[in-house]
N, C-alpha and C positions, 0 to 999 in steps of 0.2 A: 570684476571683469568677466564677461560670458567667454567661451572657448568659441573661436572663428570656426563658420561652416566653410570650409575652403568650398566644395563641391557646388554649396546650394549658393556662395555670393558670385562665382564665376557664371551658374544660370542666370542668376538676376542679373548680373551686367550684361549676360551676352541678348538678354530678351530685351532689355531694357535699351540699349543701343540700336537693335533691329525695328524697334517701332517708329524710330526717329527718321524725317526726310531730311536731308541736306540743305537745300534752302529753306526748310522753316526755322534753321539755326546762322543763314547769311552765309551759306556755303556754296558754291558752285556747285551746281545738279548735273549729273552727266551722263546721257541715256545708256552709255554701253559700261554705265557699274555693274559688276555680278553681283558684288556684295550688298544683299538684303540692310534697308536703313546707311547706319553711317559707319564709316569704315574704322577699325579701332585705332587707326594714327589718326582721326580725327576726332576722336574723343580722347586721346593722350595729350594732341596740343586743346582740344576746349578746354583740360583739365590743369594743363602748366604741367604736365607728368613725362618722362620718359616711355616713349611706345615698348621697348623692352618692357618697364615693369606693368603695363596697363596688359599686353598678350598675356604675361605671367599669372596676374588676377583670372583673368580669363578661365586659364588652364588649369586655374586650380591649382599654383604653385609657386602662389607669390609670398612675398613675409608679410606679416603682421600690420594691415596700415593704418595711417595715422588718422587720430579726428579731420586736421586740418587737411588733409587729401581728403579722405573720405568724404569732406565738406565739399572738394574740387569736382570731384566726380559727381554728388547731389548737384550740383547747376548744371556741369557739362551734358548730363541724360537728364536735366528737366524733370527732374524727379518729384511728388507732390508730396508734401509732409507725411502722410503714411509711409509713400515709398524709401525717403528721408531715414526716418525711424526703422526701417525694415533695413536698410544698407547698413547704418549702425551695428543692430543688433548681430546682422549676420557675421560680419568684421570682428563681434565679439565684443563691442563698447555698448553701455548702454546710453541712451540720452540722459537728460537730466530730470526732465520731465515724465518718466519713466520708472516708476520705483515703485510700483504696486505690487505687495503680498498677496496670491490668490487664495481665497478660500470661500468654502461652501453655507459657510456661515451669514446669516443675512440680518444684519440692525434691526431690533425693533421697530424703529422709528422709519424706518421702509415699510416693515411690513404695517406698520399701522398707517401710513401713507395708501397700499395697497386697498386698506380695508377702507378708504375715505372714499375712494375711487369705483364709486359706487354705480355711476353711471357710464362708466369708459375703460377699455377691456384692457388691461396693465397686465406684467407679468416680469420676474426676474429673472437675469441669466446670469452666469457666472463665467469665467474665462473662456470656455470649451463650448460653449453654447447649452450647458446643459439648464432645465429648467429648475430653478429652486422655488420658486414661491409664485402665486399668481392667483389672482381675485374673481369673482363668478362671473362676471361680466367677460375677461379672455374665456373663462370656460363656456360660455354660452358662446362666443365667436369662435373661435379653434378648435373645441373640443376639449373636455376635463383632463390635463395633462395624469392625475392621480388614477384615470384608469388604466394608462400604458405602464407597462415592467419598467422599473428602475434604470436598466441599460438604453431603453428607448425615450426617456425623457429627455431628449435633444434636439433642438432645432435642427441641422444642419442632420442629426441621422432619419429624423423622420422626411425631411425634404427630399433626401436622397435615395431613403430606402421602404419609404414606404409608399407604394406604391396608389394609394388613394388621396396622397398629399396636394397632387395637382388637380383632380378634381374640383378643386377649393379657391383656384386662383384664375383667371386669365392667363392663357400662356404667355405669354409677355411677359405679366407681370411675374412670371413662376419661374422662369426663364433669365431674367434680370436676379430675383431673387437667389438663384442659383449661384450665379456669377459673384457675388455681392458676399454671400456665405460663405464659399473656398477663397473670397481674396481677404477676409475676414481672418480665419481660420490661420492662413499663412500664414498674416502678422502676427500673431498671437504666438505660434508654434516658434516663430521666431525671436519673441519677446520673451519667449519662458520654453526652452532648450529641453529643457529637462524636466517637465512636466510627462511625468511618464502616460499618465491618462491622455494629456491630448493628444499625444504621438500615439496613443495607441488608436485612439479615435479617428485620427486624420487616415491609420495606416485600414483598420475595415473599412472606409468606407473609400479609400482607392480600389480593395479589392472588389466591394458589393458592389459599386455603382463606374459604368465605362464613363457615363455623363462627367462624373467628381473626377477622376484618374484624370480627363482629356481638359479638365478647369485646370487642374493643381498642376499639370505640365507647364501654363501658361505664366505663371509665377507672379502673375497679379496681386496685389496688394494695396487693402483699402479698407479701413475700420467703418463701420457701420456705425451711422450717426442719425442719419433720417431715409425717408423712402415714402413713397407712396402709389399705394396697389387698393386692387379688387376684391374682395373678398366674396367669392361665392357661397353663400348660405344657404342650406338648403332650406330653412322656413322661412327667412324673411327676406330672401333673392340679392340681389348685387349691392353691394354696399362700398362706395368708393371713400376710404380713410388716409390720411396723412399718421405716418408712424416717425415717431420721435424716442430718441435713443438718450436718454440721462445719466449720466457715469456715475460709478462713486469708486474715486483716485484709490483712497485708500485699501478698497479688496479688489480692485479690478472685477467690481459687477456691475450691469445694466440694469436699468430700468426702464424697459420696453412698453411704450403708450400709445394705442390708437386711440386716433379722435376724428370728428367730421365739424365743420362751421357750422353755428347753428344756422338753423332753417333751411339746410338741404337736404335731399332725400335721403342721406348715408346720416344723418343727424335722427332723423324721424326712424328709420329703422335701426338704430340702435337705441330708440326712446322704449321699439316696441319688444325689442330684445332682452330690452331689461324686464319689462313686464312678464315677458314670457320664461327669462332666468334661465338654468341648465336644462331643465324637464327633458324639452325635448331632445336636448344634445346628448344626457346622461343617460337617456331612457334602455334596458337593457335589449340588447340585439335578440 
């Protein structure tokens, strides 16, 4: 059993109640509510709970609750299976489905996966987003992770903190990506308390970036599974990909894979991308 975040599951509930309308739950709507969303004796009776102990949660000074509450409150906030799994973990229970060892360590049988993936830009990450492994075809689209310091080989710090990262994308899609990154992040932080690296990770880039501080207040949460964005290239110009996210249970890592359908123009410039390899991505400044 994980140790309850009192502080961080009374944010989650109180945000998580705030986005809710009254009538999209078959409640009487009533123009002169002050209370933002739904009011919290309205989520004590969606939940079959006493309004004393639902404020308590709240406030950060409840006891200890149960799966099957915790279950009551997932319907009554319409919660989505990330979100699900994130009230769990904070409560200190973990699901069942949930029992991954992290480590930095990556299966042969990936990495020779990696190496098969010869025409389509793949790349590994591990709990924190940091980069472990990844084939020339990401390093001809991203950029060769092996020439950033150790500390900056992370999705989520170079999105935040480096500052030529949006260059690279459509603001939209950079934008979305951001959003997607810190609700990522949470669950994770969530899912493993005591991962001291990603707590430390989470806690620079509150301080480097106002953008990440003003996401991670929002307490969003949502594991990354698929997506699809722009990529701005600067030799071979726009390239519109579908990315798909492939788990493996067992170490709690991804496998991160852009692709395009053949015969579209994001298929044809990654045909000519591979032709062309790292050269010019790698080429010294």
């Amino acid at each position: 059993m994980l140790k309850i975040d009192r502080a961080e599951l009374a944010a989650f509930l109180r945000t998580r109640r705030e986005r809710l309308r009254p009538e999209d739950l078959g409640l009487p709507a009533n123009s002169r509510r002050r209370t933002i969303g739904l009011r919290r004796e309205e989520v004590a009776m969606l939940a079959g709970m006493s309004v004393d102990y639902y404020i308590r949660l709240e406030q950060a000074r409840g006891p200890h609750p149960s799966a099957q509450l915790l279950g009551a409150l997932s319907r009554a906030l319409r919660l989505t299976k990330d979100e699900h799994d994130h009230l769990f973990h904070l409560s200190g229970l973990m699901p069942e489905d949930d029992r991954r060892a992290p480590t930095e360590h990556v299966r042969p049988a990936v990495l020779h996966l990696l190496d098969k993936l010869d025409d389509t830009p793949a790349v590994v990450v591990n709990n924190r987003a940091d980069i472990l492994a990844w084939n020339a075809m990401h390093a001809a689209l991203m950029g060769d992770p092996g020439r950033l310091p150790p500390e900056q080989r992370n999705i989520a710090w170079q999105h935040f903190c480096n500052p030529e990262s949006a260059e690279h994308f459509l603001p939209e899609d950079f934008e979305r990506s951001g959003e997607n990154t810190v609700a990522d992040l949470r669950a994770r932080l969530a899912a493993h308390p005591d991962d001291a690296r990603l707590r430390a990770l989470v806690e620079e880039l509150r301080f480097r970036s106002t953008v990440f501080a003003e996401l991670w207040e929002r307490h969003d949460v949502k594991r990354r599974r698929s997506d699809h964005k722009t990529v701005l290239h600067p030799v071979v110009g726009r390239i519109t990909l579908d990315c798909e996210v492939m788990l493996s249970p067992e170490h709690d890592q991804r496998l991160i894979i852009h692709s395009a359908p053949a015969g579209t123009p994001a298929h044809q410039a990654l045909a000519l991308l591979r032709v062309l390899g790292t050269e010019r991505m790698s080429a010294e400044p």
